[in-house]
Structure formats: structure tokens, C-alpha cells
KEVO-454791 format. One line per 8 residues: their letters; for each residue x, y, z of C-alpha. Coordinates in Angstrom, 1 decimal, decimal comma. Example, Ala and Ser with C-alpha at 12.3 -4.5 7.8 and 13.67 -1.06 7.14 Angstrom:
% KEVO-454791
AS	12,3:-4,5:7,8 | 13,7:-1,1:7,1;
% end
This chain:
% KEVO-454791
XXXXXXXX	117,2:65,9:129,2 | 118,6:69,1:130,4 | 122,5:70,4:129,1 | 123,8:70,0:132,4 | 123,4:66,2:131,6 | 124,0:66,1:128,2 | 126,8:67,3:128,6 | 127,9:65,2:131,8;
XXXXXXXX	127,1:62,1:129,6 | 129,6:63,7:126,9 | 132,5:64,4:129,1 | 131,9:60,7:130,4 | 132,3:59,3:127,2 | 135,4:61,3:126,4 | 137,2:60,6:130,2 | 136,6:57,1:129,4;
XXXXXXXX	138,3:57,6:125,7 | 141,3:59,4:127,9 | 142,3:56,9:129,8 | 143,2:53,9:127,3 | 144,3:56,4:124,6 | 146,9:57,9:127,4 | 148,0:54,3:128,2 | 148,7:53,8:124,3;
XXXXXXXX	150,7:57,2:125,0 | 152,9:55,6:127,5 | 154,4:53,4:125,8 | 158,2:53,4:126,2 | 158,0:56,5:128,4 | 157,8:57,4:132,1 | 153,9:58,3:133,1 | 155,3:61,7:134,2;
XXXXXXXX	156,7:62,2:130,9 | 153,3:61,4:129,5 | 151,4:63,5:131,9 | 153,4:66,8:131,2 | 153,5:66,1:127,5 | 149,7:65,6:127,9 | 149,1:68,9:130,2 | 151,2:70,7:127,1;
XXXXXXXX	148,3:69,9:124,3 | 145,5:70,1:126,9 | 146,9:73,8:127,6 | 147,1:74,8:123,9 | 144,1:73,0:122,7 | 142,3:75,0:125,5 | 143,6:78,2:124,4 | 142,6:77,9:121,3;
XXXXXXXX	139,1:76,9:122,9 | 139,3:80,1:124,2 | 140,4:81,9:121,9 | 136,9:80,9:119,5 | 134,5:80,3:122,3 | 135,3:83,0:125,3 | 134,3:87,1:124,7 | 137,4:88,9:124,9;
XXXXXXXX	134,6:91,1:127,5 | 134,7:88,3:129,7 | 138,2:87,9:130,9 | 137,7:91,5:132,6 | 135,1:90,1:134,9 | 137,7:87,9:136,1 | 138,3:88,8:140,2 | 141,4:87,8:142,6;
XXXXXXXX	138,7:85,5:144,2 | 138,4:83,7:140,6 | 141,7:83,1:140,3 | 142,9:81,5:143,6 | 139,8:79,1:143,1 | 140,8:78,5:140,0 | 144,7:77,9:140,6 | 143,5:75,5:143,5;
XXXXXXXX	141,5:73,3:141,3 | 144,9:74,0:138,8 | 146,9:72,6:141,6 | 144,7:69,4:142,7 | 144,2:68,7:139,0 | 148,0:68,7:138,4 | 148,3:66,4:141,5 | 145,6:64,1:140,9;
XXXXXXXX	146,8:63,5:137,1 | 150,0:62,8:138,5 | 149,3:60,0:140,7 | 146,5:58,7:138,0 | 149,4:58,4:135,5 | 151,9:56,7:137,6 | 149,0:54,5:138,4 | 147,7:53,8:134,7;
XXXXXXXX	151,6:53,1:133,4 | 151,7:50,9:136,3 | 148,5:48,8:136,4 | 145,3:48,0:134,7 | 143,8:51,3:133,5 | 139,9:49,2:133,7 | 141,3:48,9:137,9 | 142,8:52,6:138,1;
XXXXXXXX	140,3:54,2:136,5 | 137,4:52,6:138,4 | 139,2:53,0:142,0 | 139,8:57,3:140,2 | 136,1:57,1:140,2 | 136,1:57,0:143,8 | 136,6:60,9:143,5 | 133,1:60,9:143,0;
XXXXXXXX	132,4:60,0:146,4 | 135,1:62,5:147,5 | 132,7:65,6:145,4 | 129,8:64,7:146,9 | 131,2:65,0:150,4 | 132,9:68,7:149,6 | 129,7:69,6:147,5 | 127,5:69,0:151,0;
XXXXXXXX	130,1:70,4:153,1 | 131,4:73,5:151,2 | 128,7:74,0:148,6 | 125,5:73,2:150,8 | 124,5:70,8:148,2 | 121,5:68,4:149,4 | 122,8:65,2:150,3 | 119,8:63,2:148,7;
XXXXXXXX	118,9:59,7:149,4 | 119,5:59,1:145,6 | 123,1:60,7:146,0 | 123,6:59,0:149,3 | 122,5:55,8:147,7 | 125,2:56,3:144,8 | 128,1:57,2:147,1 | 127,4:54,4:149,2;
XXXXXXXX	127,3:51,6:146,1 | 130,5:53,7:144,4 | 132,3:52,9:148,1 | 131,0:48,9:147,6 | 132,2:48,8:144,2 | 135,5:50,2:145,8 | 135,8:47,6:148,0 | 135,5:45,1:145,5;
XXXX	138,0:46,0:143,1 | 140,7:46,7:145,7 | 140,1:43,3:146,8 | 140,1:41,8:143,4;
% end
């Protein structure tokens, strides 16, 4: 198996870890309160990733173009953890984070559109049951 999926089948295991430990997290508190207390230790535990894993080289290579990519992602991020913790204080996090899954779908159509990713029959196929699985939840 390549590292591309190794390490997509680790940062599965830990997103699914995320979402009922942040729930546990919530407790007593208001889910934007819990996603800004959240975004805090994501933002020093990611400098210190930095810090140790990133050549102090590197960070010169950085170009304007970098960073407005990178402060757009930033910005849908911030949005979409908004929404997603609002939704998890609210509901079922086994229902929100299945119908957050739907983002999936969502990549697949940028990737082709923006990217010129090949949209396989495999990847069609995978969109398509993701959207039928989507379906059924929301009407369960």
C-alpha cells in the first residue's frame, strides 16, 4: 500500500476518534465555545508540529499564491467546523458525522472541476452510493 493511503486510513481513524471525543468536550458548553477552544490546541499543537517536522528553509519557498490558497481552505475549515459543532452539540454525532461525510462527494466534484482529476467509474460509483447513503440517513 502506498503512503498516500496509509496515511488516508490514519487520518480516518483519528477523524472518527474527533468527533465523539469533541462531543465528550461539549458537555455543559456552547459548541462554539468548544470549537474555538478546540481551533486554540489544534493551532499550538500544529506549531509545535512545525516547529520539529518543517525546515526553517522551507517557509521561504512560501509565495502570495500559497497563502491565499491556504487562508481560503483556513476560511472554509473555520466554517465548516462551525456548523459541524453546532450540529454534533445538537444531534447524534453517528448522524452528523455521516451526513459531514457527504463533503466527500463535494471533493470529488471540485477535484474534477478545478483539479482535472479523472472522474473514474470507481469514484463515480463511490459518490453516487455516498449520495444513497445520504438519502437514507436524512430520512432516518
Amino acid at each position: 500500500m502506498n503512503n498516500c493511503l496509509v496515511f488516508a486510513f490514519v487520518s480516518m481513524f483519528f477523524a472518527g476518534f474527533t468527533s465523539v471525543i469533541a462531543k465528550k468536550g461539549l458537555s455543559g458548553i456552547s459548541g462554539d465555545l468548544g470549537v474555538t477552544v478546540r481551533t486554540c490546541f489544534v493551532f499550538l499543537f500544529m506549531l509545535g508540529f512545525a516547529w520539529f517536522s518543517v525546515p526553517h528553509k522551507d517557509w521561504a519557498e512560501l509565495k502570495l499564491n500559497n497563502w491565499l490558497w491556504l487562508a481560503a481552505s483556513a476560511l472554509t475549515t473555520t466554517l465548516s467546523w462551525i456548523f459541524y459543532y453546532r450540529a454534533i452539540k445538537l444531534g447524534e454525532v453517528s448522524t452528523v458525522a455521516l451526513i459531514d461525510k457527504g463533503s466527500v462527494v463535494v471533493s470529488v466534484v471540485l477535484a474534477c472541476w478545478l483539479l482535472h482529476e479523472a472522474l473514474t467509474v470507481p469514484k463515480l460509483a463511490g459518490a453516487l452510493l455516498i449520495c444513497a447513503g445520504l438519502v437514507v440517513i436524512s430520512k432516518g
